[in-house]
LODO-488009 format. One record per atom (N, C-alpha, C): residue number from 1; x, y, z; residue in three letters. Coordinates in steps of 0.2 Angstrom, whole numbers, plus 5000, padded with zeros to 4 digits. Last residue first. Example, Ala and Ser with C-alpha at 12.3 -4.5 7.8 and 13.67 -1.06 7.14 Angstrom:
BEGIN
  resi     X     Y     Z  resn
     2  5064  4989  5035   SER
     2  5068  4995  5036   SER
     2  5064  5000  5039   SER
     1  5066  4972  5039   ALA
     1  5062  4978  5039   ALA
     1  5066  4984  5039   ALA
//
This chain:
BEGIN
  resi     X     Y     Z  resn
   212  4930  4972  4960   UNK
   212  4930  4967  4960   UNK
   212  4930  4961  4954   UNK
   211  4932  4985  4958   UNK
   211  4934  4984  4965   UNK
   211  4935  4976  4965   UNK
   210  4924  4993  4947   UNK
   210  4932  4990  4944   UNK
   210  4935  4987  4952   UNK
   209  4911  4991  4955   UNK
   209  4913  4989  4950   UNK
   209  4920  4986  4947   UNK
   208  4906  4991  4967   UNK
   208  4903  4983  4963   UNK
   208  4906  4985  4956   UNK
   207  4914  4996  4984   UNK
   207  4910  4997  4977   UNK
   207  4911  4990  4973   UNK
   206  4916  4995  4996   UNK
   206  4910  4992  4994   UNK
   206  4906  4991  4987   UNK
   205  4929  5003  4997   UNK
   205  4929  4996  4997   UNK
   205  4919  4990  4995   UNK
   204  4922  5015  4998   UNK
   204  4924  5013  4992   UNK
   204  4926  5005  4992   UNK
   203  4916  5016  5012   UNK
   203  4911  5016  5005   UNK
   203  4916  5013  4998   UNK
   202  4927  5015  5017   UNK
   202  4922  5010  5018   UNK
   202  4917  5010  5013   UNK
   201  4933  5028  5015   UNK
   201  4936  5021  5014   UNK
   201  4933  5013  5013   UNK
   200  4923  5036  5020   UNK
   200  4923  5037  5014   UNK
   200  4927  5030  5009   UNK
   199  4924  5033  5032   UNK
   199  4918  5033  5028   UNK
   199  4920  5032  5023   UNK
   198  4937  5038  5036   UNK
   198  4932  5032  5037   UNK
   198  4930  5031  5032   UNK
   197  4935  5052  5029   UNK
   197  4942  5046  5027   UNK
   197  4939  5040  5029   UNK
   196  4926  5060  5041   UNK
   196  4928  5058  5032   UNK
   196  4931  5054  5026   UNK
   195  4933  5058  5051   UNK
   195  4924  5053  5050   UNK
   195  4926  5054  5042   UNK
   194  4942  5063  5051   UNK
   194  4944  5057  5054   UNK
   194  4937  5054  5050   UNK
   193  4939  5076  5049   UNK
   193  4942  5073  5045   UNK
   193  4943  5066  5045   UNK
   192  4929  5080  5062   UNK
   192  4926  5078  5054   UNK
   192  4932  5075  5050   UNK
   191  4943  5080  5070   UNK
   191  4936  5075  5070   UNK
   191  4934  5074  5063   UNK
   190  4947  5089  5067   UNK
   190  4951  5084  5065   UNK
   190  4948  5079  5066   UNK
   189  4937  5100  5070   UNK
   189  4939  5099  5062   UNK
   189  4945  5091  5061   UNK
   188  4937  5100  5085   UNK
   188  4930  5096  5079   UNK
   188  4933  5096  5073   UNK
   187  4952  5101  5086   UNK
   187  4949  5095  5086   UNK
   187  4941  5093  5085   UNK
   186  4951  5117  5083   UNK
   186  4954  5111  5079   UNK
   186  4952  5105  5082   UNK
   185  4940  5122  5093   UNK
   185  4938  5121  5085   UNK
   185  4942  5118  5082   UNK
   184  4948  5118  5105   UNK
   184  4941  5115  5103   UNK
   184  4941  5115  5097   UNK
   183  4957  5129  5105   UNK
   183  4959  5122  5101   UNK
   183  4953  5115  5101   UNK
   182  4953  5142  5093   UNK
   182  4953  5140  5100   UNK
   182  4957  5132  5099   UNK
   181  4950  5148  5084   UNK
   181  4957  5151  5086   UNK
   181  4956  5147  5092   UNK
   180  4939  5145  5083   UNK
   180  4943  5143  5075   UNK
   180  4950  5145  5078   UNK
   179  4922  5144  5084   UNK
   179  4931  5144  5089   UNK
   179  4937  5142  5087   UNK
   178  4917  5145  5074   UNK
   178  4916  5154  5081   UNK
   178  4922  5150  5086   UNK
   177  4919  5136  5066   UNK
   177  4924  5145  5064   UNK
   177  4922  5147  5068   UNK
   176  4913  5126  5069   UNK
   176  4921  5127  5072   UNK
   176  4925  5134  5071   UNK
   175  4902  5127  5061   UNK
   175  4901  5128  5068   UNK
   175  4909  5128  5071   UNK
   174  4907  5121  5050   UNK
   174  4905  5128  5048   UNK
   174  4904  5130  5057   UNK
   173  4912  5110  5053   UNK
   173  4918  5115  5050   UNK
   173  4915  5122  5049   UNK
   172  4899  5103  5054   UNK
   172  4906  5103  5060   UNK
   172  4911  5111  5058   UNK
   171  4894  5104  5044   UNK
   171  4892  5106  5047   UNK
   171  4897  5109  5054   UNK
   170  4901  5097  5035   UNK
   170  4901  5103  5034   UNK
   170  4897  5107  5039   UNK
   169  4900  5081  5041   UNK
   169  4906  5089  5040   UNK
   169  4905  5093  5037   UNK
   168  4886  5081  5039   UNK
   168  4887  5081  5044   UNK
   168  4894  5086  5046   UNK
   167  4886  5079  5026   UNK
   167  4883  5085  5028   UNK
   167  4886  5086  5034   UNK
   166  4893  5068  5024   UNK
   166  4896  5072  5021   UNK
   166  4892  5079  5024   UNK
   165  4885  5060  5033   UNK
   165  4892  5062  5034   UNK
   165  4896  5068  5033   UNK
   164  4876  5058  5023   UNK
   164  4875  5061  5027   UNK
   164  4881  5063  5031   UNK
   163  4882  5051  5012   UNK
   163  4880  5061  5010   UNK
   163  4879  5064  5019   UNK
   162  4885  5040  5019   UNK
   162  4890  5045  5016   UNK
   162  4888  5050  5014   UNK
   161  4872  5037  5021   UNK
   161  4879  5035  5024   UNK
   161  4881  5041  5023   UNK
   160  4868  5033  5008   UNK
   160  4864  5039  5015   UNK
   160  4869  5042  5018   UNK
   159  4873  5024  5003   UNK
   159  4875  5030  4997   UNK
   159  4872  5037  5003   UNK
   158  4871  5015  5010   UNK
   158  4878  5017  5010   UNK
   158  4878  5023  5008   UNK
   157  4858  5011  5004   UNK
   157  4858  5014  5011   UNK
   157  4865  5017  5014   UNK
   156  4859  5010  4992   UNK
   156  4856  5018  4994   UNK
   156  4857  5018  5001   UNK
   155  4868  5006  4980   UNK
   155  4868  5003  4988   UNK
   155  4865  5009  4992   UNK
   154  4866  5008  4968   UNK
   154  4862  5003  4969   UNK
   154  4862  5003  4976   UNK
   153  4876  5012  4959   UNK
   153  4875  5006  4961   UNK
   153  4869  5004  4967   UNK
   152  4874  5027  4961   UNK
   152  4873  5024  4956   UNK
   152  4874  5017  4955   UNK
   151  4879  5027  4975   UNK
   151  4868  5028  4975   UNK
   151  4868  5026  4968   UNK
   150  4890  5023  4975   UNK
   150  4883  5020  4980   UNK
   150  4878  5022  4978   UNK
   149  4895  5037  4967   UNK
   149  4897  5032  4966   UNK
   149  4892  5023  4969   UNK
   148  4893  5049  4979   UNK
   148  4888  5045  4972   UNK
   148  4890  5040  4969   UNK
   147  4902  5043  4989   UNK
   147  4892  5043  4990   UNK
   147  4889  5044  4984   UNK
   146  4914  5044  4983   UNK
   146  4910  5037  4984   UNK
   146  4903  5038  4987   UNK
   145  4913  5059  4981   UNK
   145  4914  5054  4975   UNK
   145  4912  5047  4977   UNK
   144  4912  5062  4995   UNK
   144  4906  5063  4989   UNK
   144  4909  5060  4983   UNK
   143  4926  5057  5000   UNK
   143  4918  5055  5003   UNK
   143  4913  5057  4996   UNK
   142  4935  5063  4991   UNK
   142  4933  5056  4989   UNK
   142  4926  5053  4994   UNK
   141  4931  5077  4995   UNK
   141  4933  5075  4988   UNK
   141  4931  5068  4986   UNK
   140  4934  5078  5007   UNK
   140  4927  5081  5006   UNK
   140  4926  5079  4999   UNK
   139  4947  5081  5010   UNK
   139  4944  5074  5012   UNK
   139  4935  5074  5008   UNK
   138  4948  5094  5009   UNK
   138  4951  5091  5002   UNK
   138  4950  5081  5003   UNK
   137  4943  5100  5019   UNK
   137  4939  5101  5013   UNK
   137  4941  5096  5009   UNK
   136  4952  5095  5029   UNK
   136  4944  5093  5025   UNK
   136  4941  5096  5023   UNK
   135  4962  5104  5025   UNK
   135  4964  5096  5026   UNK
   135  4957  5092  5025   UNK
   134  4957  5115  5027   UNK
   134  4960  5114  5020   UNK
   134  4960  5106  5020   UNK
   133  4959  5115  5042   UNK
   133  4952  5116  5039   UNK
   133  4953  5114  5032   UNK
   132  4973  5112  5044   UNK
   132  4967  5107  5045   UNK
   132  4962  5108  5043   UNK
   131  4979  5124  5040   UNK
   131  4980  5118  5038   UNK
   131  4974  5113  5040   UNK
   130  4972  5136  5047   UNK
   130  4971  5133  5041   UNK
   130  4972  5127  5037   UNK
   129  4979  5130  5061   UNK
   129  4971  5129  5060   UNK
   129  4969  5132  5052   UNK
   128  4991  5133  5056   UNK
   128  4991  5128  5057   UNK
   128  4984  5125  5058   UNK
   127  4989  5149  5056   UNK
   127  4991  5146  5050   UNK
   127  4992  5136  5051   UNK
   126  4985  5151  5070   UNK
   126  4982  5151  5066   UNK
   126  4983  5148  5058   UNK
   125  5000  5149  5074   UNK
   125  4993  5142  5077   UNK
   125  4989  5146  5070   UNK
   124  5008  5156  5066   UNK
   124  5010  5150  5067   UNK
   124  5004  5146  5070   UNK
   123  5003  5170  5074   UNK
   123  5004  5167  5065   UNK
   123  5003  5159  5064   UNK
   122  5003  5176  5085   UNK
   122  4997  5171  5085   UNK
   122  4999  5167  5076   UNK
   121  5012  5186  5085   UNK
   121  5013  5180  5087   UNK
   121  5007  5172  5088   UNK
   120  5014  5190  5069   UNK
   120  5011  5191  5073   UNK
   120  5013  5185  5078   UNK
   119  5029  5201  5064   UNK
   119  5028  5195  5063   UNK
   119  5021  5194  5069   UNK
   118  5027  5215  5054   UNK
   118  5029  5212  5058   UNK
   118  5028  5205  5058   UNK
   117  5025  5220  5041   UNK
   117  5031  5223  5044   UNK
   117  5033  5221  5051   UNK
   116  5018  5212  5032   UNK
   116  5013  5218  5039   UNK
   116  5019  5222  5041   UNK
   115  5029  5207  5023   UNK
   115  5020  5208  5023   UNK
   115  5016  5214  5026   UNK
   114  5040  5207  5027   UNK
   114  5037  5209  5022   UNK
   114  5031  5212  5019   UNK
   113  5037  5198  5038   UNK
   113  5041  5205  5039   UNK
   113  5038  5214  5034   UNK
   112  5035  5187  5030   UNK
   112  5031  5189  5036   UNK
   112  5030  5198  5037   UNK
   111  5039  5176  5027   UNK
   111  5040  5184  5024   UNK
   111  5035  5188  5026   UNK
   110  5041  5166  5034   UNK
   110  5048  5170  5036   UNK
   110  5049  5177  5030   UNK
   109  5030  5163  5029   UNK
   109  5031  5166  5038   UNK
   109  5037  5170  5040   UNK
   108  5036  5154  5019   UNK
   108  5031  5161  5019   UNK
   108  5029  5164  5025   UNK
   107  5044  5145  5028   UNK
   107  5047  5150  5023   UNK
   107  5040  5157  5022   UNK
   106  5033  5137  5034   UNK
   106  5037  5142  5037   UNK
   106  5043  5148  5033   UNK
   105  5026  5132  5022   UNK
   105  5024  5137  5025   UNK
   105  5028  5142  5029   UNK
   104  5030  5121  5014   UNK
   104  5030  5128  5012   UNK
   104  5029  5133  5017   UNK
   103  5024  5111  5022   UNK
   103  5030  5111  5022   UNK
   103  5034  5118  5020   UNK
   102  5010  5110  5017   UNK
   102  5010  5116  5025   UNK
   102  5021  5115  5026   UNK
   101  5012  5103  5007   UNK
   101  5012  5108  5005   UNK
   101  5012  5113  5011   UNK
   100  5012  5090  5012   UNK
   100  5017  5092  5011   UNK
   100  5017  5099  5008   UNK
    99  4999  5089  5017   UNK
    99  5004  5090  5021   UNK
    99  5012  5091  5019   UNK
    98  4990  5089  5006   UNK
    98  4991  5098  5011   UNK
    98  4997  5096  5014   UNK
    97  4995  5078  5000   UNK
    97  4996  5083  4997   UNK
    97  4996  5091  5002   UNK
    96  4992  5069  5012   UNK
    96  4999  5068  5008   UNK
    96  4999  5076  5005   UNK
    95  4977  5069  5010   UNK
    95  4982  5072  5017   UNK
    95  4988  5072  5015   UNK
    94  4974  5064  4997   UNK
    94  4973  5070  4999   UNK
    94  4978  5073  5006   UNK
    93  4978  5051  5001   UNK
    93  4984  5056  4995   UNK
    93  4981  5062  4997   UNK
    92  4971  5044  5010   UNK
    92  4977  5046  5012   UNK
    92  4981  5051  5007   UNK
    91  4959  5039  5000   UNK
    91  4960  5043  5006   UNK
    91  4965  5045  5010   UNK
    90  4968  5032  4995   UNK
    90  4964  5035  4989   UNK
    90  4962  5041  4995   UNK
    89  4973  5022  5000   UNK
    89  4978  5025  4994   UNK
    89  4974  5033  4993   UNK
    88  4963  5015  5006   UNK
    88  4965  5019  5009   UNK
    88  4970  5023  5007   UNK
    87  4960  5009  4992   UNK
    87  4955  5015  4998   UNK
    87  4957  5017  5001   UNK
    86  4968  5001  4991   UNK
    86  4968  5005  4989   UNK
    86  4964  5012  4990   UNK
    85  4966  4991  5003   UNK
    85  4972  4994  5004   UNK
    85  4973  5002  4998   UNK
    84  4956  4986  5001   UNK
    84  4953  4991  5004   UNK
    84  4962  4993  5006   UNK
    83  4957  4980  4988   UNK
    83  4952  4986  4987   UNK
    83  4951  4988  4994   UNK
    82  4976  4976  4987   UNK
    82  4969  4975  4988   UNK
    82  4962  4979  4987   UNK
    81  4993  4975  4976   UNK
    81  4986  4979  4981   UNK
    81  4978  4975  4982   UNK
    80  4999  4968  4969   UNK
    80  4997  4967  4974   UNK
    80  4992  4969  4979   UNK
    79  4991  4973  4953   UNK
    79  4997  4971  4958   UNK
    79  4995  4968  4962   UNK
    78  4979  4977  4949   UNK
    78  4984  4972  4944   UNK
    78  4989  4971  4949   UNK
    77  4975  4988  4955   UNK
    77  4975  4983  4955   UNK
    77  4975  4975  4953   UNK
    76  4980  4999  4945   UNK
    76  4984  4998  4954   UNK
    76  4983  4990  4958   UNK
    75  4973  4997  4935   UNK
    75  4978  4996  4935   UNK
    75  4982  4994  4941   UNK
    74  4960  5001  4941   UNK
    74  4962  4994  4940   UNK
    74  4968  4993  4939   UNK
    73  4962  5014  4944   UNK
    73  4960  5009  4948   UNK
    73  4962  5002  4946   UNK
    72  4961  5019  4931   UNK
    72  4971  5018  4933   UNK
    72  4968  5015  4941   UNK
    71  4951  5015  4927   UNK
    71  4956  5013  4922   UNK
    71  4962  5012  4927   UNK
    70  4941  5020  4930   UNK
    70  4942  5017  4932   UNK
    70  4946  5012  4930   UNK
    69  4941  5041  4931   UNK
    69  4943  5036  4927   UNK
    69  4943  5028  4931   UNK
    68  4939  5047  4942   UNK
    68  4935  5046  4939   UNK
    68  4935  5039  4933   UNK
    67  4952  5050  4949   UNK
    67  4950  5044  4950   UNK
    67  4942  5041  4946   UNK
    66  4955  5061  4945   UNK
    66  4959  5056  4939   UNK
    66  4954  5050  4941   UNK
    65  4950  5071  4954   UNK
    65  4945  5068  4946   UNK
    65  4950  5063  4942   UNK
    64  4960  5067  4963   UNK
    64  4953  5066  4963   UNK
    64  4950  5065  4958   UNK
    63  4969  5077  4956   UNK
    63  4970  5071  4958   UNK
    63  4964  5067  4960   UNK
    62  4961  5090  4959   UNK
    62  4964  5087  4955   UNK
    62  4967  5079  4955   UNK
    61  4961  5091  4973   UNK
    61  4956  5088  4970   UNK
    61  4957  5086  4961   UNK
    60  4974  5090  4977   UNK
    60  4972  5084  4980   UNK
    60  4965  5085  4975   UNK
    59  4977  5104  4971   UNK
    59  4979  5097  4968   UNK
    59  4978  5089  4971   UNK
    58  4969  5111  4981   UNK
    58  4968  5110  4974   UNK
    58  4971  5105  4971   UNK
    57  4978  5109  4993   UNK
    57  4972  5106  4992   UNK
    57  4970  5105  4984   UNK
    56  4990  5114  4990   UNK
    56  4990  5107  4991   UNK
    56  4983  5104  4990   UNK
    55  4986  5130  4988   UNK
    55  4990  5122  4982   UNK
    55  4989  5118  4983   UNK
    54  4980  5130  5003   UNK
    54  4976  5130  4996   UNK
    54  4981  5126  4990   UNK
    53  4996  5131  5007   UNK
    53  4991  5125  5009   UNK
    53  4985  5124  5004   UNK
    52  5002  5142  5000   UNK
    52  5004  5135  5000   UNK
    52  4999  5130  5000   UNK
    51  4993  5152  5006   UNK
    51  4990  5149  4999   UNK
    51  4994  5143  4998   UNK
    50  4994  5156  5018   UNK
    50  4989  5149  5018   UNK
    50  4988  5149  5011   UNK
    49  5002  5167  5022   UNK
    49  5006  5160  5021   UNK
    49  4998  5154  5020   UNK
    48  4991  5177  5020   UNK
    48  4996  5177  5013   UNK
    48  5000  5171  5015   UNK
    47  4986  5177  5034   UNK
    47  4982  5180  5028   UNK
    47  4986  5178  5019   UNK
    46  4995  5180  5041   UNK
    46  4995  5171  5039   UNK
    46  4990  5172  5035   UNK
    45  4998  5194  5043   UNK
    45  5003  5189  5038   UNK
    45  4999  5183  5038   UNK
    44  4984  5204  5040   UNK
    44  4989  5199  5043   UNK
    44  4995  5196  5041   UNK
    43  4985  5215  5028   UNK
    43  4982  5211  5029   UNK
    43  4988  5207  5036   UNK
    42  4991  5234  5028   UNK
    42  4991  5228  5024   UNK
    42  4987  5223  5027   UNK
    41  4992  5246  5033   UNK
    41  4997  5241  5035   UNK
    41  4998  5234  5033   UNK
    40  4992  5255  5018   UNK
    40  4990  5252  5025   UNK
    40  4993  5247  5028   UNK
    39  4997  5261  5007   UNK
    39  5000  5266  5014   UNK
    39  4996  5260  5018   UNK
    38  5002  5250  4996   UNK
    38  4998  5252  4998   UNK
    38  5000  5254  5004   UNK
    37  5016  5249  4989   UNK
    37  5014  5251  4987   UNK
    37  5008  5254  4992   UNK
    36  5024  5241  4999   UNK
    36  5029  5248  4995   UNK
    36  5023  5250  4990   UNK
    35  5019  5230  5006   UNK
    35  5021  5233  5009   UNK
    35  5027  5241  5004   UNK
    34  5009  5226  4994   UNK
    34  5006  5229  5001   UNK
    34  5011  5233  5005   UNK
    33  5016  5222  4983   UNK
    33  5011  5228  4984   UNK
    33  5009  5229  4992   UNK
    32  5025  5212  4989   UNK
    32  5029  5218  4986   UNK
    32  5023  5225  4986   UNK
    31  5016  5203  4992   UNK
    31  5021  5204  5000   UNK
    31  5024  5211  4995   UNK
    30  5009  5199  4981   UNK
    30  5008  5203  4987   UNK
    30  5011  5205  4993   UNK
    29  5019  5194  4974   UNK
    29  5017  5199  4973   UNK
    29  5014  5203  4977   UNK
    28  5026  5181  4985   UNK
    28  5028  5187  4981   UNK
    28  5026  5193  4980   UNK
    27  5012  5173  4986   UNK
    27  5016  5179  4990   UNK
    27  5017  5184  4989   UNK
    26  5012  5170  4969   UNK
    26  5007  5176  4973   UNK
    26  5008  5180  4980   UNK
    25  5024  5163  4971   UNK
    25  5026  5168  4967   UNK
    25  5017  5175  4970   UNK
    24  5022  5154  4978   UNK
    24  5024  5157  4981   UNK
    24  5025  5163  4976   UNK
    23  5008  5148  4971   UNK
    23  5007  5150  4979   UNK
    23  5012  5157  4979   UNK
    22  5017  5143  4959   UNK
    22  5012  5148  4959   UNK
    22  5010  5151  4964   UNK
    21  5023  5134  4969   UNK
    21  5029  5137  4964   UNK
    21  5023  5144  4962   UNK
    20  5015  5125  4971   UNK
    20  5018  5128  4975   UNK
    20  5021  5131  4972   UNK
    19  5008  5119  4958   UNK
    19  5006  5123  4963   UNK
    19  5009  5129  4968   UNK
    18  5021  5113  4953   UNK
    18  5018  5119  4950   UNK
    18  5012  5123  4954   UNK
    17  5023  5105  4965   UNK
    17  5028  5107  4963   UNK
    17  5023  5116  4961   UNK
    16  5011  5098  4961   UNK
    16  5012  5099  4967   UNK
    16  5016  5103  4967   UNK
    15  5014  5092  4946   UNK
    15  5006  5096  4949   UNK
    15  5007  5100  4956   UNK
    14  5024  5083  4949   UNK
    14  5024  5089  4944   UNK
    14  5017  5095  4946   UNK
    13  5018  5074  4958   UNK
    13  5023  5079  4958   UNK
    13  5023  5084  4955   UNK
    12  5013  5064  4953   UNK
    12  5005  5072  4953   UNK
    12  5011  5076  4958   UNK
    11  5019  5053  4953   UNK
    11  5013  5054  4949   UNK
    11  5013  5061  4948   UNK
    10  5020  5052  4966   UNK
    10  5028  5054  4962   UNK
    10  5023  5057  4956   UNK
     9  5010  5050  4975   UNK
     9  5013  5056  4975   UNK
     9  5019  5056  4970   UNK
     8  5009  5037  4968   UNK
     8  5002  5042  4968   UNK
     8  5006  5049  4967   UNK
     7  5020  5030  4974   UNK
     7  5018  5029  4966   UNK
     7  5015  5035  4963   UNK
     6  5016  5030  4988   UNK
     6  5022  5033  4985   UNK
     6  5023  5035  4975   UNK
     5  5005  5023  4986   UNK
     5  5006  5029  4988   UNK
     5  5010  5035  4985   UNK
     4  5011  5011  4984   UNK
     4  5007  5012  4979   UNK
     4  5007  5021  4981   UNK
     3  5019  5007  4995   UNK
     3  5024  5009  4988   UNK
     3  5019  5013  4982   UNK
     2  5010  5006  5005   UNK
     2  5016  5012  5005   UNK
     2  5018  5013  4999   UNK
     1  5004  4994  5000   UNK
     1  5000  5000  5000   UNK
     1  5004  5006  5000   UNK
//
């Protein structure tokens, strides 16, 4: 399962790479207009280190719609793998991608300066509760792809499952924003993600099609 992972990630390098290479170039811009062009103090700083994390995300959905195709499913499953070790392939890339993309982070913190002209000291938690919030959204990918995936086969009570779920985090994530700076609201959003990836892993092990 590690080596198929590893397979995923080399995959959609190039994708990851060009994300974060555009992240950091929008930095750039903005850390040059805000602090020599406009007289305001400008935005926060972690306001401008959470586009790394958005890259990650985006190409976690990106990646996602490959799996539309059930083509490189079966491919993976001409090896070794199993369908429920590739389900967790499949719910594990997304976390792979924000997390390697919150790697960028401390660098755009370290343009901090640049930005506000100070460094806040709340930067680093708040920019670490963007990481998580980003982190389910980009789980929010493969959960609704196997909730319709179940209602278009046939198994409506899985396919419940999973929307419901599905509603269920967004609901959590949206009630985590009145304590988003606290560390309640991060562990309900690492909650939803944890229900997310479940689910979502289970549903797709249950699929009738390229799984069997």
């Amino acid at each position: 399962m590690w080596h198929a992972l590893r397979t995923e990630l080399a995959y959609f390098r190039p994708w990851l790479l060009g994300g974060l290479g555009i992240a950091t170039g929008v930095v750039m811009i903005l850390s040059t207009v805000i602090r020599f062009v406009d007289d305001a103090d400008g935005p926060p700083a972690f306001e401008v280190t959470i586009f790394p994390i958005i890259a990650g995300m985006v190409v976690a959905f990106i990646a996602q719609s490959y799996r539309v195709e059930k083509r490189r499913a079966r491919l993976l499953l001409s090896g070794p793998l199993t369908p429920r070790q590739l389900a967790w392939v499949t719910v594990l890339l997304p976390a792979c991608f924000v997390g390697l993309s919150a790697f960028a982070v401390p660098p755009m913190i370290g343009l901090a300066p640049l930005v506000a002209g100070k460094l806040e000291p709340a930067t680093w938690r708040i920019a670490g509760g963007f990481a998580v919030q980003f982190w389910a959204y980009a789980q929010l990918g493969p959960l609704a792809q196997e909730s319709t995936a179940a209602r278009h086969q046939r198994r409506v009570r899985a396919s419940i499952v999973g929307w419901a779920v599905f509603v269920g985090v967004i609901l959590v994530l949206a009630a985590s924003q009145f304590f988003f700076h606290s560390i309640q609201g991060h562990l309900w959003q690492a909650m939803a993600v944890v229900a997310a990836m479940g689910v979502a892993a289970t549903l797709y092990q249950g699929r009738t099609d390229f799984t069997r």
